[in-house]
C-alpha positions as CSV (number, residue, x, y, z in Angstrom):
1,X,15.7,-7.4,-26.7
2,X,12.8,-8.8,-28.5
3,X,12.5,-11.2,-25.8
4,X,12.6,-9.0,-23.2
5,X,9.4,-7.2,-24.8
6,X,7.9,-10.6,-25.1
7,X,8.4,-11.0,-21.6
8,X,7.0,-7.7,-21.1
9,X,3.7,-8.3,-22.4
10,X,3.2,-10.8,-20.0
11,X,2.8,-8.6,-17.0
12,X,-0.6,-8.3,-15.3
13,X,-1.8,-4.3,-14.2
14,X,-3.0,-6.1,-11.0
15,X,0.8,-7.3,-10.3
16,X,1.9,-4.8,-7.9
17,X,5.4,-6.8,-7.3
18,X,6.5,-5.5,-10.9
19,X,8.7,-8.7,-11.1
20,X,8.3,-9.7,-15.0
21,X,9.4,-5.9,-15.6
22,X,12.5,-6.2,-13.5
23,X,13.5,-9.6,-14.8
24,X,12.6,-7.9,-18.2
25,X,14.9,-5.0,-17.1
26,X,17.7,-7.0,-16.5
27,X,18.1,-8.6,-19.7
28,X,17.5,-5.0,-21.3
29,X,20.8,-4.1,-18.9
30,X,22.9,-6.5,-20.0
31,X,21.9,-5.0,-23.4
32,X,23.1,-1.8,-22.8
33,X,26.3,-2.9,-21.0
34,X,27.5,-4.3,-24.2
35,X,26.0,-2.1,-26.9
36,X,25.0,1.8,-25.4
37,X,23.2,3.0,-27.9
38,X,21.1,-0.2,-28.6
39,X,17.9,1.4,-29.4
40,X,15.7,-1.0,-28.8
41,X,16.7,-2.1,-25.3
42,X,16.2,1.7,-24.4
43,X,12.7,1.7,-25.8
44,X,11.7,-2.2,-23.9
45,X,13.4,-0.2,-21.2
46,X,10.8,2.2,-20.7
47,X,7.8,-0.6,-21.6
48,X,9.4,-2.3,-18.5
49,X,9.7,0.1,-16.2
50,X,6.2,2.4,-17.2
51,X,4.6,2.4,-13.6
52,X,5.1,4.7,-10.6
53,X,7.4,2.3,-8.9
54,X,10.5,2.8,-11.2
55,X,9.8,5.8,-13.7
56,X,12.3,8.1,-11.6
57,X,14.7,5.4,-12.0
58,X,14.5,4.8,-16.1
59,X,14.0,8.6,-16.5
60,X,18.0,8.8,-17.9
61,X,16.8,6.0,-20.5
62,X,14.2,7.8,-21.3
63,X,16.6,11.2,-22.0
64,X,19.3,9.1,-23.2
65,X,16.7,7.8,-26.0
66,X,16.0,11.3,-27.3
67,X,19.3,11.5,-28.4
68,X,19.3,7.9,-30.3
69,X,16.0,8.0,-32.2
70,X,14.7,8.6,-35.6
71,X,11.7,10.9,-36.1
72,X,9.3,8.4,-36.2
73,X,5.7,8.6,-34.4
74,X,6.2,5.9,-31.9
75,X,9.5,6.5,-31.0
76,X,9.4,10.1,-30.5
77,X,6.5,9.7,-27.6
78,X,8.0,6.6,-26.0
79,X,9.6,8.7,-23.4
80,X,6.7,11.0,-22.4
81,X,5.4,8.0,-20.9
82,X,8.2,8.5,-18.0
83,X,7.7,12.5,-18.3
84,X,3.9,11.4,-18.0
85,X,4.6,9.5,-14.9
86,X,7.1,12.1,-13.1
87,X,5.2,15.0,-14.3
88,X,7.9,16.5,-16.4
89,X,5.1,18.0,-18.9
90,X,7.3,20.5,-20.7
91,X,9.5,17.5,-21.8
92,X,6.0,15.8,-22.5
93,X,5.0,18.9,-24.3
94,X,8.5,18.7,-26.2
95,X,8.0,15.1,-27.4
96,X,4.5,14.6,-28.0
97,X,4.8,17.7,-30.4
98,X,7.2,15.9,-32.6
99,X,5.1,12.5,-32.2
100,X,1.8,14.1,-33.6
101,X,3.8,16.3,-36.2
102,X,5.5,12.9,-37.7
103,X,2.3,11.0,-37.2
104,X,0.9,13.5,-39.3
105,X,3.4,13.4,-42.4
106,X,2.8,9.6,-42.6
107,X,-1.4,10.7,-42.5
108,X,-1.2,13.2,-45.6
109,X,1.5,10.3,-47.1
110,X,-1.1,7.6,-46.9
111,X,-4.4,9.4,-46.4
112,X,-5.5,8.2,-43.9
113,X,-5.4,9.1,-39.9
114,X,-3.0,7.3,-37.7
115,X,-3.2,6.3,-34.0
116,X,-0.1,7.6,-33.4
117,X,-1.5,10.7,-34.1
118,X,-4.5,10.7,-31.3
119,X,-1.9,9.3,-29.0
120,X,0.6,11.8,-29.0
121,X,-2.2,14.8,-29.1
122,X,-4.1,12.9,-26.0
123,X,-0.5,13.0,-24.3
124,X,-0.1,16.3,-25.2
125,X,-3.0,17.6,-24.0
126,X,-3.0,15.9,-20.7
127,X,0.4,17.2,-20.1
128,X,-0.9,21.3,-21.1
129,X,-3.6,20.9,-18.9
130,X,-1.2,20.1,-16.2
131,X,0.7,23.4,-16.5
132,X,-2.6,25.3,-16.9
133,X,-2.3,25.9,-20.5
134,X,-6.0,25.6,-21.5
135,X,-6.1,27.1,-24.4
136,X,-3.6,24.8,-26.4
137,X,-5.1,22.0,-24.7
138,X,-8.2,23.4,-26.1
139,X,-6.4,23.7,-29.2
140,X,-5.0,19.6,-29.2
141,X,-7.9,18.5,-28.4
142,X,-9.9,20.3,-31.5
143,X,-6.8,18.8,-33.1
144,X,-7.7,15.5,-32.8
145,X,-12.0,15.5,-32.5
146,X,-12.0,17.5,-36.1
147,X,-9.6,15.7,-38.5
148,X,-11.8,14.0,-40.9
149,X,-11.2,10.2,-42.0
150,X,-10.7,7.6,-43.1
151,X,-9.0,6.8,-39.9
152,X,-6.6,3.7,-40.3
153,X,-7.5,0.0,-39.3
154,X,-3.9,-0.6,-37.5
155,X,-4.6,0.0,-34.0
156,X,-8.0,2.0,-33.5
157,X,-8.6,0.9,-30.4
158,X,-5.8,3.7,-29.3
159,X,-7.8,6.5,-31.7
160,X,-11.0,5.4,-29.8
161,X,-9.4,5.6,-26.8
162,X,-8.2,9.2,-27.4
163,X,-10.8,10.7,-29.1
164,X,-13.3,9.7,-26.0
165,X,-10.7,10.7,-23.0
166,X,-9.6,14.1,-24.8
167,X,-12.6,15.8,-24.6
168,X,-13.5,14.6,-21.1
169,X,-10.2,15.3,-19.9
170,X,-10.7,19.4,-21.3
171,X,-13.8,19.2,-19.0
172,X,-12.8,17.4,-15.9
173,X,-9.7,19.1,-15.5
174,X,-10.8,22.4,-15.5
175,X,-13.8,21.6,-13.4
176,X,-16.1,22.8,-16.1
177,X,-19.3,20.8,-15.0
178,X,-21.8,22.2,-17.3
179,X,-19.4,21.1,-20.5
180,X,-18.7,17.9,-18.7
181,X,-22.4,17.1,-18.8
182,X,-23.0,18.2,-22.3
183,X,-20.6,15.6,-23.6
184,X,-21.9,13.0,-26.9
185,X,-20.6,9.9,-26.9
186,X,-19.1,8.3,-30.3
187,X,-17.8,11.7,-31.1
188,X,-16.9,12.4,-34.1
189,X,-19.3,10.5,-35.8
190,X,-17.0,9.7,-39.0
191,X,-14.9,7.4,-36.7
192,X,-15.7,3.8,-37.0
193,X,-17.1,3.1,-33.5
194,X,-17.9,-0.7,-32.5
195,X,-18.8,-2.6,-29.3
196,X,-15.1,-3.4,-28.7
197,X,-14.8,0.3,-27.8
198,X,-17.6,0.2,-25.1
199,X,-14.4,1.0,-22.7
200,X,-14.5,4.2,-24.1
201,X,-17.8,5.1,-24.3
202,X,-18.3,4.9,-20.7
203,X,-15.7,7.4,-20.3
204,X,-18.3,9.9,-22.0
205,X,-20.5,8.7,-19.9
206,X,-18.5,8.8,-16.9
207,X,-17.8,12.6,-17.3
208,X,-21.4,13.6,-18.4
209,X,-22.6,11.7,-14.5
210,X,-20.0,13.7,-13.0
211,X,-21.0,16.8,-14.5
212,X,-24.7,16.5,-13.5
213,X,-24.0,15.4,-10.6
214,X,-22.2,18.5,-9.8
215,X,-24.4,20.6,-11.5
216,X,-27.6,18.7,-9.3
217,X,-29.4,17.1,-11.5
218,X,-29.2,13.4,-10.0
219,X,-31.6,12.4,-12.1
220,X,-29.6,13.2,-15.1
221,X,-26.3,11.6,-13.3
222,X,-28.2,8.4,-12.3
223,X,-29.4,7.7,-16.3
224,X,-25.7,8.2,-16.8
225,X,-24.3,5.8,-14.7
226,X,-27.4,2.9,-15.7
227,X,-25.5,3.2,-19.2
228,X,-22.0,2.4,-17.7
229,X,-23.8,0.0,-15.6
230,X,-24.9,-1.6,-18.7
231,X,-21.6,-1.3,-20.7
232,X,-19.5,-3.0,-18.0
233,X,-21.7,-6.1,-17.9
234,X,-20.3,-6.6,-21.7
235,X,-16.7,-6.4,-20.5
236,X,-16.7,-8.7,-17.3
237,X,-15.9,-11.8,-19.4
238,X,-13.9,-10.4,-22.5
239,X,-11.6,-7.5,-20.6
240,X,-11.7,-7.4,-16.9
241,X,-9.3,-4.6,-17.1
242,X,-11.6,-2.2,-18.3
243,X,-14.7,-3.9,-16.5
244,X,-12.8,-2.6,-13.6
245,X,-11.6,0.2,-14.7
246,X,-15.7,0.9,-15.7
247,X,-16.4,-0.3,-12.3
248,X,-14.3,2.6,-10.7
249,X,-16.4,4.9,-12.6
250,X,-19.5,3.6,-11.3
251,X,-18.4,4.0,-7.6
252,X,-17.2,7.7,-8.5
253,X,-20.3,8.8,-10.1
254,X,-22.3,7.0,-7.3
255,X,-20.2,9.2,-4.8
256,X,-21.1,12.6,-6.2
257,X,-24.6,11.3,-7.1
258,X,-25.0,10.5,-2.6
259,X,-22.9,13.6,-2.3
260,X,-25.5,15.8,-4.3
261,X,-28.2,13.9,-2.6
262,X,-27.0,15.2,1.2
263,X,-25.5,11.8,1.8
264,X,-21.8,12.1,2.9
265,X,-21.6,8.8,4.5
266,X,-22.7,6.7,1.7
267,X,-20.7,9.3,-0.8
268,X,-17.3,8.2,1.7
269,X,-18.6,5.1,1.4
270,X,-18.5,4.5,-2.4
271,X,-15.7,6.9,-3.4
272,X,-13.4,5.0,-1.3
273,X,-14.6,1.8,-2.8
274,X,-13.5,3.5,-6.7
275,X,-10.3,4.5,-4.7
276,X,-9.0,0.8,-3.2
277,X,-10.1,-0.3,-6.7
278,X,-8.1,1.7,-8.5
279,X,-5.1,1.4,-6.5
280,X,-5.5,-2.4,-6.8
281,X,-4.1,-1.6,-10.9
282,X,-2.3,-0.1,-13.2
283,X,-3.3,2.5,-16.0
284,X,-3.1,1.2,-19.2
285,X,-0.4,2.3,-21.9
286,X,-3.1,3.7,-23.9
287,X,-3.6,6.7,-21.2
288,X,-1.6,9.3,-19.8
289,X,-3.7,8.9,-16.5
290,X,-7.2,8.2,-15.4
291,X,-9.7,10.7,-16.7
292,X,-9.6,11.9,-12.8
293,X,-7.9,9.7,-10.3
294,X,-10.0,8.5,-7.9
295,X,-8.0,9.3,-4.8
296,X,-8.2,13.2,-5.8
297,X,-11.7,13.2,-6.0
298,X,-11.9,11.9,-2.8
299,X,-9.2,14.7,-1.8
300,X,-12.2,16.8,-3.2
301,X,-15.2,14.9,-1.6
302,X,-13.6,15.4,2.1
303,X,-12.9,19.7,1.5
304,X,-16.2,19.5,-0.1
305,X,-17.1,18.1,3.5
306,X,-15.2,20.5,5.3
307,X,-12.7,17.4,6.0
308,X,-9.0,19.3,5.1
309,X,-6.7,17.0,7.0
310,X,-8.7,13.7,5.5
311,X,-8.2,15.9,1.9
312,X,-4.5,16.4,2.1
313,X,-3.9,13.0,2.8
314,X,-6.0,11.9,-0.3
315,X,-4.3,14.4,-2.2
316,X,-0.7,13.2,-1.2
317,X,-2.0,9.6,-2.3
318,X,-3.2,11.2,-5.3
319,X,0.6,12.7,-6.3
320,X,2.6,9.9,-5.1
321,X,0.8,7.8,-7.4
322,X,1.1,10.6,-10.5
323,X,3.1,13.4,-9.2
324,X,2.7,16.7,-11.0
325,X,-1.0,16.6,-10.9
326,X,-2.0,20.4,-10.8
327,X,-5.3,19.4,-9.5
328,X,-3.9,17.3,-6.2
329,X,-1.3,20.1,-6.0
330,X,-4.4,22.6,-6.0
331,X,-6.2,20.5,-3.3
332,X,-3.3,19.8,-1.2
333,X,-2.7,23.4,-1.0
334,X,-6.5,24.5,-0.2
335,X,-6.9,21.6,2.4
336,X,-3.5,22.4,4.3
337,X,-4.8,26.1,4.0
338,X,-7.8,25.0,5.4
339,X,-6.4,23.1,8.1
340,X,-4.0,25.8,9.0
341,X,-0.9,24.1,8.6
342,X,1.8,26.7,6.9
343,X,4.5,24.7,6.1
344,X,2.9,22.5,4.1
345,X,0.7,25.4,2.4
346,X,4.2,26.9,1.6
347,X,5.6,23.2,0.2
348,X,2.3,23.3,-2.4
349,X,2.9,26.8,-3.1
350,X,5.9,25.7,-4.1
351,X,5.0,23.0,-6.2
352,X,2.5,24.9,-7.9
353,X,5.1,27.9,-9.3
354,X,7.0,24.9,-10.7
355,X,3.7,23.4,-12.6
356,X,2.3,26.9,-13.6
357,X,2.8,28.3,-17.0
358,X,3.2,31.8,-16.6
359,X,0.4,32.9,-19.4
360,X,-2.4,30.5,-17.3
361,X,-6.0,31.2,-17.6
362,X,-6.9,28.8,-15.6
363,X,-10.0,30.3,-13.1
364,X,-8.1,30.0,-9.4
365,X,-5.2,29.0,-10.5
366,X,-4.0,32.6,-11.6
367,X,-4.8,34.0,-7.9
368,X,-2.5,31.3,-6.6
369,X,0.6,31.4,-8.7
370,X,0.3,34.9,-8.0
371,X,0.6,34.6,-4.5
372,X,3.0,31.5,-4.9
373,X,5.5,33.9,-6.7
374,X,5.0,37.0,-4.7
């Protein structure tokens, strides 16, 4: 088993042939052929097999390890990352709320905060916000951005990584612009930030270009995207991972920034640059998703461009990739509205009552579930 997670760790994001997982996989099977309820080979199981291209197939691992494991921070949220990647958010929701609550027993017993903690309360979030459940999204997030410190030295790079994306997401997801803009980075202060978290820096700065961009100011989004400009410069040698993932932002923010400007070509232009990029990799463990996938904003640059037919086919891209997305749901069902196509308007409606939490605030969403159940 502990080979097969050696293995594991091997694996590039840019391999899109998944074949150390699957030769990893295999061992893990012969595992589990001989001893069931080995837990370990149910947990390398899900490492393995943690991309779009065989979650649906690990997902009776994944419920099979609920059954075997302790209540212990890691293991408790090991499976939301196949929940994550199928959208199965109330099983996410289920999960990461016994991940955070154990996290935070082994915080008060030591005194000081654990990454498994911000994980499990970044999952958590993301998957709320996917059900339209803003308000104890709202609630994780303050969760997580308030504690105070020390925060511990095993593993910051995932607290970093959390407390940056959490916030954003809170904004991004619900379209608010004006608190997307308004975003510090570094936040809270009290956390122990360094130059090997510049990754997540540019996420703040990522979401405040988006927001101004939005909002108009180009000037404001432009200053924005010089800083991740600068940032990603310091991560071409030591982490091309996140240089590209930076370098994704850049072409995204560039895209709204043309797209605020008047310039819909050159906004096509670049936001389908972010989008081969991105579908060139893989997310990292650390995330529940990108911040915003970049082929659902382009789903939103082509209705913003009275495109609908070009936006439902971003939008499908968008859900194959990470289905359950209530955004690309939301789009697909606007754009096939737009385009006057009924049966697929009635396959998103669908798909929406499914995601919906009955007691949504959401702004839009409420209008549509509505109609979705009536």
């Amino acid at each position: 088993a502990l080979a097969a997670l050696a293995h594991i760790a091997t694996a590039s994001f840019d391999d899109k042939s998944y074949i150390i997982q699957r030769q990893a996989a295999k061992r893990l099977q012969r595992i589990l052929e001989e001893m069931p309820d080995h837990p370990g080979a149910h947990h390398y199981y899900i490492h393995a097999f943690d991309n779009p291209a065989h979650a649906e197939a690990v997902l009776p691992i994944a419920d099979r390890y609920g059954t075997l494991t302790p209540v212990v921070p890691h293991a408790t949220h090991m499976m939301t990352h196949i929940y994550t990647r199928l959208g199965e958010w109330r099983k996410s929701v289920e999960w990461n709320r016994k991940s955070a609550d154990a996290a935070w027993a082994i915080c008060t017993d030591t005194g000081e905060i654990s990454s498994h903690y911000t994980h499990a309360l970044d999952y958590l979030a993301y998957a709320y916000l996917q059900m339209g459940i803003d308000e104890a999204a709202l609630a994780a997030v303050k969760e997580a951005t308030t504690i105070a410190g020390p925060f511990s030295e095993l593993n910051p790079v995932a607290s970093a990584y959390a407390l940056s994306a959490m916030p954003a997401r809170y904004a991004l997801e619900r379209r608010d612009w004006e608190r997307a803009a308004s975003l510090n980075p570094r936040q809270p202060a009290d956390f122990p930030w360094s130059t090997e978290h510049a990754p997540y820096e540019a996420i703040t700065y990522f979401t405040r270009a988006l927001g101004h961009a939005h909002l108009g100011d180009t000037d404001a989004a432009r200053a924005d995207t010089a800083v991740l400009q600068r940032l990603v410069e310091g991560l071409r040698g030591p982490s091309p991972y996140w240089a590209k993932q930076v370098d994704i932002q850049i072409y995204t923010a560039s895209a709204w920034i043309a797209q605020a400007k008047g310039d819909s070509e050159a906004a096509l232009k670049a936001m389908q640059k972010a989008v081969d990029l991105e579908s060139s990799t893989e997310k990292s463990p650390v995330t529940p998703g990108e911040v915003l996938p970049a082929q659902e904003l382009l789903g939103d640059l082509y209705l913003t461009q009275d495109s609908p037919k070009a936006a439902l086919a971003a939008y499908r891209a968008s859900l194959a990739r990470s289905p359950g997305r209530m955004n690309s749901v939301l789009g697909a069902l606007r754009a096939a509205q737009a385009a006057g196509l009924p049966e697929e308007v009635s396959r998103y409606r669908a798909e929406l009552l499914v995601l919906v939490d009955a007691d949504t605030t959401r702004p839009g969403v409420q209008a549509l579930a509505a109609a979705t159940s009536g």
